[in-house]
Each structure stands twice: as C-alpha cells, then as structure tokens.
KEVEXVO-473411 format. One record per atom (N, C-alpha, C, O): x, y, z; residue in one letter. Coordinates in steps of 0.1 Angstrom, whole numbers, plus 5000, padded with zeros to 4 digits. Layout:
BEGIN
XYZa;...
//
This chain:
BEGIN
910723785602x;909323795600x;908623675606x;907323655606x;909323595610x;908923425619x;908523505632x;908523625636x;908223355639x;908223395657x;909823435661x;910023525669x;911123345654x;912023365658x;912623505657x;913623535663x;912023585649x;912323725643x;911823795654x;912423885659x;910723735659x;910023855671x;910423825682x;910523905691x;910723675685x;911723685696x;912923785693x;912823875702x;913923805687x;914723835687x;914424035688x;914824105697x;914024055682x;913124205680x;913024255693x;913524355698x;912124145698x;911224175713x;912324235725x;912324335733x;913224115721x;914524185734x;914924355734x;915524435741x;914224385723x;914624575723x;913624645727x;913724765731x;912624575727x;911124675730x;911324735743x;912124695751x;910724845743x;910824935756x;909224945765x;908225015763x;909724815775x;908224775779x;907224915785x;906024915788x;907825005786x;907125105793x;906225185777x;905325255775x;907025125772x;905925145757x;904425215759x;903825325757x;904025035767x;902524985762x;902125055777x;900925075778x;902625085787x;901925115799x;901125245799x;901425355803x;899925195792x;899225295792x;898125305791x;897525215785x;897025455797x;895625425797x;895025525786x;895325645784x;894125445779x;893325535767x;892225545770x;891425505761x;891725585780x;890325605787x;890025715776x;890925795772x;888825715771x;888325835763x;888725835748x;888125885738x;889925765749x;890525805733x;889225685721x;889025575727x;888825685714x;888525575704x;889025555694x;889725645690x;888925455686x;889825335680x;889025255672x;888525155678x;888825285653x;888325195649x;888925075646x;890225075644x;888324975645x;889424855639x;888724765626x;887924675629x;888824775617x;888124685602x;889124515608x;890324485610x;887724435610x;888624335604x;888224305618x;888824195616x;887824295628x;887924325643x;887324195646x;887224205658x;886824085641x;886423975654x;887223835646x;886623725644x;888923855639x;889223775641x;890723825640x;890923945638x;892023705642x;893323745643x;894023845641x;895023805647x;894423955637x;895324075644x;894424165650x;894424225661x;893324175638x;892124285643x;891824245658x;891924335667x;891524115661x;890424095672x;891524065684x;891124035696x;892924095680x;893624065694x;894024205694x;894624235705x;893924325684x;894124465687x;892824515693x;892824595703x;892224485689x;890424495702x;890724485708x;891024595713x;891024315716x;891124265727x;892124385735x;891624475742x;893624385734x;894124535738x;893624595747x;893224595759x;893824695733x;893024835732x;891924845744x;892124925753x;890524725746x;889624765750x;890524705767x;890224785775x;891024645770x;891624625786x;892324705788x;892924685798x;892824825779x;893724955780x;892125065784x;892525155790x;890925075783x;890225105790x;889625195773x;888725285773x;890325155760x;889925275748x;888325195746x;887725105752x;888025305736x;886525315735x;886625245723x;887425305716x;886025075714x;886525045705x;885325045694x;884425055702x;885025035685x;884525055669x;884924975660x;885724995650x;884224815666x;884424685658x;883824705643x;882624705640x;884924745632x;883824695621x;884024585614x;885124545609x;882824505611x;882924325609x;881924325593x;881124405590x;882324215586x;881424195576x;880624085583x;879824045575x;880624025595x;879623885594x;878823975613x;879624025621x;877923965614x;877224015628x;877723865639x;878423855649x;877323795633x;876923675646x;878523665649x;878723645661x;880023665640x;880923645647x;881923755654x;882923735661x;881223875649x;881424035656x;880524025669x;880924075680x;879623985667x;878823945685x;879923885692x;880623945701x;880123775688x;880623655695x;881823705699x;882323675710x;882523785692x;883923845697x;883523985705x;884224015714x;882824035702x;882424155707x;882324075727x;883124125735x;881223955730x;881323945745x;882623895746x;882623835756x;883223885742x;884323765746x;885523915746x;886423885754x;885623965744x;886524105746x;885424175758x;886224225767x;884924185759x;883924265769x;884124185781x;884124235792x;884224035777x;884023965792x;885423995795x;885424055806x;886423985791x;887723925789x;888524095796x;889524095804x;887824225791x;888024355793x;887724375808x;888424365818x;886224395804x;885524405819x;885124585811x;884524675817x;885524585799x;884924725796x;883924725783x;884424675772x;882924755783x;881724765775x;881624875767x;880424915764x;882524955763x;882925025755x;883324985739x;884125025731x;882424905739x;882824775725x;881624795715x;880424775717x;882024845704x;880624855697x;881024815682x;881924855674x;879924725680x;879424615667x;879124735654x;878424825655x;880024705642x;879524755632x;879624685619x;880724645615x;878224685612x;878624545601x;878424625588x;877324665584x;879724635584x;880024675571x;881124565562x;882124525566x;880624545550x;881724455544x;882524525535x;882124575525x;883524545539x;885024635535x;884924635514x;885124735506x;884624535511x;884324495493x;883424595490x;883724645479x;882424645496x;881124645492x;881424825493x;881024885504x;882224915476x;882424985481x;881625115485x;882225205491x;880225135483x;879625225479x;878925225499x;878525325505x;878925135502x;878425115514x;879125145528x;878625155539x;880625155521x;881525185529x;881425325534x;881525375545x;881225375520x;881225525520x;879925565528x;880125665535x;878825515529x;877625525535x;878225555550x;878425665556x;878425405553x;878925385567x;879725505571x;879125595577x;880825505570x;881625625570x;881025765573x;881125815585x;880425835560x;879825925558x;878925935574x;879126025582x;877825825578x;877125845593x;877525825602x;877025865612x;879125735603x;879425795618x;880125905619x;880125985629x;880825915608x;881226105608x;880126175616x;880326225627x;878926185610x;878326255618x;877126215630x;876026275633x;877526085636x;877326015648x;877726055661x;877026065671x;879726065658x;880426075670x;881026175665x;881226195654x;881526265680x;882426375682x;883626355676x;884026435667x;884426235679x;885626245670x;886026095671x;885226005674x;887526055666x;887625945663x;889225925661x;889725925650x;890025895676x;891525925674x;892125835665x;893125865657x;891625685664x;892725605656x;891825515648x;890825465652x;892425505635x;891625405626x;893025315623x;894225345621x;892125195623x;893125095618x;892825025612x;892424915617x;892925045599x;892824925586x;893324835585x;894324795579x;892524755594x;893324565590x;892624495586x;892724385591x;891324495574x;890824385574x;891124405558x;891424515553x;891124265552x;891424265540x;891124105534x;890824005541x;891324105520x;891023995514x;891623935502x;891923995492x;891823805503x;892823765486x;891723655484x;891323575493x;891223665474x;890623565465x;891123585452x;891523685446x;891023415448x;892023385433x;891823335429x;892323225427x;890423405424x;889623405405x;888723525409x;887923545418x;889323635395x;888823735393x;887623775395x;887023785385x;886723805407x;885523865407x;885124015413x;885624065423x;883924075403x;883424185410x;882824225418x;882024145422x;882924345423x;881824355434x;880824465429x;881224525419x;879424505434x;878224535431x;878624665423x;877824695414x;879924745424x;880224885421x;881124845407x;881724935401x;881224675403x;882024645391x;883924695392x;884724725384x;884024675408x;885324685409x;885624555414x;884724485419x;887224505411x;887524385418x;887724345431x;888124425438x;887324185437x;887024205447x;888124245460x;887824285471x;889424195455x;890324265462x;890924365464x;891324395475x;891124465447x;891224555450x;889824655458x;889624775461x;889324565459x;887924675464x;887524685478x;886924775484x;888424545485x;888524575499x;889724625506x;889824695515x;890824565497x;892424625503x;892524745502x;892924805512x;892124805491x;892824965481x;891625055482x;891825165488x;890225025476x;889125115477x;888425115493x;888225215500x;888225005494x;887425025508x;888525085519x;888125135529x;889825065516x;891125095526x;890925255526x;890825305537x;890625355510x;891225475509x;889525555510x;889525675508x;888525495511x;887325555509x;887525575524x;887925695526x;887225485535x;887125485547x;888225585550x;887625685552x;888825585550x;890025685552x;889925845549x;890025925558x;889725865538x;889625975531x;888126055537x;888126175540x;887125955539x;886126025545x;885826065559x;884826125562x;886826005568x;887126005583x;887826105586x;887826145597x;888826165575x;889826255580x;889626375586x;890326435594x;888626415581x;888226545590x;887426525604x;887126615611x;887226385605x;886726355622x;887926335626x;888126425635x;888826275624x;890526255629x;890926405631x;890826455643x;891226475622x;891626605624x;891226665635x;892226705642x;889726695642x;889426735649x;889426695663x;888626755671x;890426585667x;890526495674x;892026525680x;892926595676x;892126465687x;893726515698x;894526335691x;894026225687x;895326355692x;896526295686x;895826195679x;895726085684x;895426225666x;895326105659x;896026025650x;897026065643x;895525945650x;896425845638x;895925735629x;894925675632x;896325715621x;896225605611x;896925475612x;898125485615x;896525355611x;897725285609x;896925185598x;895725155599x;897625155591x;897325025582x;897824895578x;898424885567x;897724825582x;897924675580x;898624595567x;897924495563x;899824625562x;899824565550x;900724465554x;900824435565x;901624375541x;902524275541x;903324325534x;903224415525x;904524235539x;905824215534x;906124175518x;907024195509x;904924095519x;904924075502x;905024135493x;905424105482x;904724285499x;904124395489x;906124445485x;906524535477x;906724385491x;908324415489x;908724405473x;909424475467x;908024265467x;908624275458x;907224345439x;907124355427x;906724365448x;905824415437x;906024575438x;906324635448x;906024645426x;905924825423x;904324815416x;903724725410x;904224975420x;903125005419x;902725005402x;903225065393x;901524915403x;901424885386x;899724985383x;898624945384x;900125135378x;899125175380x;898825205366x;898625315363x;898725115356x;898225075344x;897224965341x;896624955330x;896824865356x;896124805352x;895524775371x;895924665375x;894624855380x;894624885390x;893724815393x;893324835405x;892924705387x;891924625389x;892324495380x;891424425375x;893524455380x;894124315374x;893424265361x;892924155361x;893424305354x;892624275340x;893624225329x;893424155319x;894524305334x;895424185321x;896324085325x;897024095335x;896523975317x;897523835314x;896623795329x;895623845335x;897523705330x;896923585342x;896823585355x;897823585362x;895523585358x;894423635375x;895623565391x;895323465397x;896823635394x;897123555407x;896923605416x;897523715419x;895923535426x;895223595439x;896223695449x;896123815454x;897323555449x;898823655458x;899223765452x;899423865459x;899223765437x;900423875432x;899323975436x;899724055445x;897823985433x;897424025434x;897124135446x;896924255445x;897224035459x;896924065469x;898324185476x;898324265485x;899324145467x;901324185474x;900824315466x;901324415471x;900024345454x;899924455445x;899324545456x;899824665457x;898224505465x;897524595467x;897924655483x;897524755490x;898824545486x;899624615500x;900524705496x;900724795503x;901124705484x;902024835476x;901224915475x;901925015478x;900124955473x;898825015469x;898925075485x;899325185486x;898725035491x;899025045508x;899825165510x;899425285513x;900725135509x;902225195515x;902325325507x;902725425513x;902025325494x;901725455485x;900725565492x;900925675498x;899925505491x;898725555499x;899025625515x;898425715521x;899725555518x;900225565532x;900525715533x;900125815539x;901625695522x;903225835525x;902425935515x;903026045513x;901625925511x;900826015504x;899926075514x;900526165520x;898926055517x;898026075533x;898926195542x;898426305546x;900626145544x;901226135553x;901726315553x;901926385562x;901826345535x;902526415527x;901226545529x;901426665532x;899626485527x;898826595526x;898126635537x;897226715536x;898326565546x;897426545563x;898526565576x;898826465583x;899026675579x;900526665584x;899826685600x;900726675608x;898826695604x;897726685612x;897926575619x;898126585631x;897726445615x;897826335617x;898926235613x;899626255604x;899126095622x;899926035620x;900025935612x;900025825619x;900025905600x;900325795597x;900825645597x;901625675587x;900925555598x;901625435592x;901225335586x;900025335583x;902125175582x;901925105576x;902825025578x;904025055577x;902424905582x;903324795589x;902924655582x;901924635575x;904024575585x;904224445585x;904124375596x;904924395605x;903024265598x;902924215611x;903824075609x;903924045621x;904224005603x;904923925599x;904223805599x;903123825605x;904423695595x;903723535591x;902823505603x;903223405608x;901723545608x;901423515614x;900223415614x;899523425605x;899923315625x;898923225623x;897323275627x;896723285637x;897023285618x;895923355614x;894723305607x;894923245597x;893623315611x;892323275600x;892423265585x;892223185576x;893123425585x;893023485568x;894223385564x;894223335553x;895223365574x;896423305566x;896323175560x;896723145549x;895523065573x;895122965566x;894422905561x;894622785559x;893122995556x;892423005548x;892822995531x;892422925522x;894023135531x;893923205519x;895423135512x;895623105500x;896123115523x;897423055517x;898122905525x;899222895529x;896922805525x;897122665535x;898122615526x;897222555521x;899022585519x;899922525516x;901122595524x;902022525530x;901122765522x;902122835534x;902022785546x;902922765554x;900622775550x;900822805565x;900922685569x;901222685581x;900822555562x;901122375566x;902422365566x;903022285574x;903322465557x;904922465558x;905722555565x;906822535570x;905322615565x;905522705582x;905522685595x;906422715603x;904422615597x;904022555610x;904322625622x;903822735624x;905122585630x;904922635643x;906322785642x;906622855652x;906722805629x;907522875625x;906523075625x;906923185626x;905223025624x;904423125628x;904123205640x;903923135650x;904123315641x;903923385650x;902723405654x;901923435645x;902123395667x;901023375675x;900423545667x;901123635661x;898923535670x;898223675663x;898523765671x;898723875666x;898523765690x;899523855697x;900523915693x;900724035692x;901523775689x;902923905683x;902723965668x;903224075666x;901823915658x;901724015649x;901024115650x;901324205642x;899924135662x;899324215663x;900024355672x;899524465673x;901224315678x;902024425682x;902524545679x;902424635688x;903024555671x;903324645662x;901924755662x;901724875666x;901124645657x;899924765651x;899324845668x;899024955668x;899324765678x;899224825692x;899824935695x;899325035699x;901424905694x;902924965696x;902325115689x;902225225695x;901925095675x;901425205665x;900425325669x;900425445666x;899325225679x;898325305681x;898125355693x;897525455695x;898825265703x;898725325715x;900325405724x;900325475734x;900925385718x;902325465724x;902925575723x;903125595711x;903425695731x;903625795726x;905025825720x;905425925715x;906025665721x;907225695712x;906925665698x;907825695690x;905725595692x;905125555682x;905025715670x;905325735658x;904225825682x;904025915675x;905126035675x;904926145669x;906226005682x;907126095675x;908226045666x;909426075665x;907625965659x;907925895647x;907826015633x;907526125635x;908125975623x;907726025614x;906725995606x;906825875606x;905726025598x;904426035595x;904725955585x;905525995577x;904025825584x;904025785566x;904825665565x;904625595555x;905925635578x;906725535573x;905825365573x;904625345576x;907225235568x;906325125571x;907225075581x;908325105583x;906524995588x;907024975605x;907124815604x;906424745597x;908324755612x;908024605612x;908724595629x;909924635632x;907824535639x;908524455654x;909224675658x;910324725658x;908024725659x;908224855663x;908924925659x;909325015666x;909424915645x;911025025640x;910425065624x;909824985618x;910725195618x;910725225607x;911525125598x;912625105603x;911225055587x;912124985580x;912025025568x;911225115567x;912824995556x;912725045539x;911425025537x;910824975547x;910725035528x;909825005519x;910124915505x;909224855499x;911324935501x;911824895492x;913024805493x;913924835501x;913024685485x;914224625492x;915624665484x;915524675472x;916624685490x;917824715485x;918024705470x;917524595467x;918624785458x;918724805446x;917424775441x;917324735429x;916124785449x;915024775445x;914624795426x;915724835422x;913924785416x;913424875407x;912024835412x;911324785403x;911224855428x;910024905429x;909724995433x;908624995440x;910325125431x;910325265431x;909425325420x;909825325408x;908425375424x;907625505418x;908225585413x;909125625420x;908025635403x;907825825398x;906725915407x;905625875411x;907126015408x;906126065409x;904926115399x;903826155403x;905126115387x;903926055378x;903125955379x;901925955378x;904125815382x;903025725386x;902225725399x;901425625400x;902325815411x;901925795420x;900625895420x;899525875426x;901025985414x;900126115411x;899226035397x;898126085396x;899525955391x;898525885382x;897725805389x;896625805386x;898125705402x;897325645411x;896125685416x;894925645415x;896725785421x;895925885434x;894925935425x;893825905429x;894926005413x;893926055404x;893025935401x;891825965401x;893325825398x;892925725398x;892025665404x;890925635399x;892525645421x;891725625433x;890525735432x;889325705432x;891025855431x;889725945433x;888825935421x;887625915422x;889325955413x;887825905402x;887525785401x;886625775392x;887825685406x;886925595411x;886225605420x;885025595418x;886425615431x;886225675443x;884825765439x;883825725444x;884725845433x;884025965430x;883125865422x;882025865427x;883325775410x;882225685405x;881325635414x;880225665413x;881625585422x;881025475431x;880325565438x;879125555437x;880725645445x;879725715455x;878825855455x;878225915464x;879125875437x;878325985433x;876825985430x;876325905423x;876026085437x;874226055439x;873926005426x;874426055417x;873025925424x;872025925411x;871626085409x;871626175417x;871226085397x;870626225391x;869626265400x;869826375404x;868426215405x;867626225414x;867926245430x;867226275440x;869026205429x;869926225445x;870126365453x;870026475447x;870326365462x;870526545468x;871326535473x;871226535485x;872226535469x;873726515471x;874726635463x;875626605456x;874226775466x;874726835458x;875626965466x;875426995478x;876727035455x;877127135466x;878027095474x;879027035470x;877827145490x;878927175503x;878826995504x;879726925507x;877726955502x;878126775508x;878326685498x;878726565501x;878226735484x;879526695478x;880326605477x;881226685479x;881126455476x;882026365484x;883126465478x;883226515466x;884026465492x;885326495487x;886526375490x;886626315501x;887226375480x;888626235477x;889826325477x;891026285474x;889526425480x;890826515481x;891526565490x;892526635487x;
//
C-alpha cells in the first residue's frame, strides 16, 4: 500500500490497459480539483472524456478546472459546486443534471471527509457520515437510471484500506455512542462503502460496480487530516498519480469491466474485503438493516415539505 507496493504491482500492469480514447463517453468525479480526484480529471480529460468536476469550493474548481484544460488541450471540463456534506443539496444537484444531460457513463466517488469532533450538518446528520455514506449513496442512487441508459457504465468508489479492520456497525450509523474518533470514524464509513458497493452490484446488474483502495497516498486530505501519519511516512507515500491509478484502471479500461461487479480493487486486481479469519463479516440482517436505514434517511432528508409538489411518479426513489 506504500510507493514500494506500487512499484512492485506496477511490473504486472498490462500497459495496453490505459491506451485508450473516451471521446464522447462522460465521467463524473466528486472531489475533483484536488489529489486523486484532480489527477483522475487530469486523465480522463487528455484521454479526450467529457469531465463533470464536482467541487465544494468554486475558486479552487476554477483554478483546477484551467490547469486540466490547459494541460488537456480539451475543454470538455465542467465546474460543479456542490458540497458532498450538505445532504439535501446533493439530492437537488443530482436530481437536475439527471435531467440536464443525455446520459452519464462513469461516476466516481472520491471526495470525502474525516473531521474529529462530532458535528452536524443542516439535515442533523453527521458530518462524516453525511459526506462519505449519505452524500456517497444519495448521488448514486439518484444517477442510476441516467447510468443505466448509458453504454457501459460504471461506478467506482474511492474507499480505504482502513475500512479492513472495522465491520459494519449498523446500530449506531451516525457515531453517537462512547467516544467521537474522527479515524475510526472515518475506516466505519469506507466499510459503509464497500457494503454499499456489493449491494448496488447485487441490484443494478446493468452496471459495473467497484471499490478500491488507492493506498497511502500524499495527498491534501492526507495531510491535512492525518499530519502525524503522513510526517512518518514521508517519502514512503505514493505520489496522487499512483493512487489515482487504480481508480483510472477502473474507469477507463475494458479489462476493468470484465471484472466482476461489486468487488474491492487495490494496484488493478480484485482483493478480499475482509482480512483473513476476519470477524468483520456481515449478516445478512445487518446489511439489509443498513440499507433500510440509508433509505429512510435518505427519504428524511429529501422529502418535499407539506406544501411541496413533489408528489406521485417524481416521488424520490432509494430503491
């Protein structure tokens, strides 16, 4: 999961992979004007794809927006400022480019967030689980029928390795009991990920799923969120290129998609989900308690006021 891990990985890649043109296809990316997001832009958009930056800050989604355009030479790059936390907005967003654009082959969920001390966001959900887990499965859930209608689509989502040693704790889905830790938190909600993933994977056979590990990579979010890791790490980190490979490998290759639907991916290969004699294995009660979960929250948040016209065939569906 180091740089030395991806050196070593890299010697198997099959460079004829990536040789490829995605003229036409489009590609959203959350998370998009900084480290894995903004070097899977960068890509994508010199592969000739049509890209769908979505950023929470404008001025540094500009700033990355020319700097991939200059860098491209293709202007196929378009700014969208939504903050992934903010869940009811998400659903907005969503809900109008559904019906903006014809279709929409690849979404990729990589932006995300750990803060560590318990805060809400405007919809009274937490703020991590509300950009990792809610804003991950709202955006998702409400896209899928523009995906569907689309020639090879796919999903891919961005989680961590962390999430290895956490099981799905679907008793307390917004961290409210014993003591607030930003990480555990954060490893909860890439488990939250990977559930979600092989679930999607199970009811959308249409589309392709995944969910990867990009490995330690030197990153904004990384040294921001976890500077004691990434000062001890040091040059033991992998540049945002090689973590961002995978998720490329994911979106743009066609040995990617005769993969199987749902798995988690690390340095281009299906790997466990679970680590060996694991006890972070689900029931299927608790997963099926999750998912009911997700959607009635999900359905809280984005249900019209009484005065709303939101009724009937347009309806939000979480199902």
């Amino acid at each position: 999961i180091t740089v030395n891990g991806y050196e070593a990985a890299s010697k198997d890649f099959e460079p004829q992979d990536l040789s490829v043109s995605v003229v036409g296809r489009s590609f959203m990316i959350t998370g998009a004007n900084s480290g894995i997001g903004r070097a899977t832009a960068m890509t994508i958009a010199k592969k000739g794809g049509t890209v769908h930056m979505v950023c929470r800050n404008k001025d540094k989604a500009e700033e990355a927006r020319e700097d991939i355009v200059n860098q491209s030479g293709n202007t196929e790059v378009h700014v969208h400022v939504v903050d992934l936390s903010e869940t009811h907005k998400v659903w907005e967003f969503a809900e109008a480019f559904k019906k903006q654009h014809p279709s929409l082959n690849v979404l990729i969920n990589n932006a995300g967030c750990m803060v560590h001390k318990r805060e809400l966001n405007a919809d009274g959900l937490e703020k991590n689980f509300a950009t990792n887990t809610m804003g991950v499965y709202i955006l998702t859930q409400t896209l899928i029928p523009l995906l569907q209608k689309s020639r090879d689509p796919r999903v891919i989502t961005v989680s961590s390795g962390g999430m290895l040693v956490q099981k799905l704790r679907v008793d307390d889905l917004q961290s409210e009991k014993g003591h607030f830790d930003g990480v555990m938190v954060y490893a909860q909600n890439k488990r939250q990920q990977v559930v979600l993933t092989e679930q999607w994977a199970k009811a959308n056979p249409i589309i392709h799923f995944s969910v990867m590990h990009p490995g330690w990579a030197d990153t904004p979010a990384v040294s921001t969120s976890m500077p004691q890791f990434h000062h001890m790490m040091g040059e033991r980190l992998r540049s945002v290129e090689q973590g961002a490979d995978t998720v490329v490998w994911l979106a743009l290759s066609r040995a990617a998609a005769r993969t199987r639907s749902g798995q988690f991916f690390q340095d281009r290969r299906p790997v466990a989900a679970h680590l060996p004699l694991a006890w972070t294995r689900s029931s299927a009660e608790e997963v099926q308690s999750f998912m009911s979960q997700l959607e009635t929250l999900a359905f809280s948040v984005v249900q019209p006021q009484p005065d709303g016209e939101l009724n009937g065939p347009s309806r939000p569906q979480f199902v």
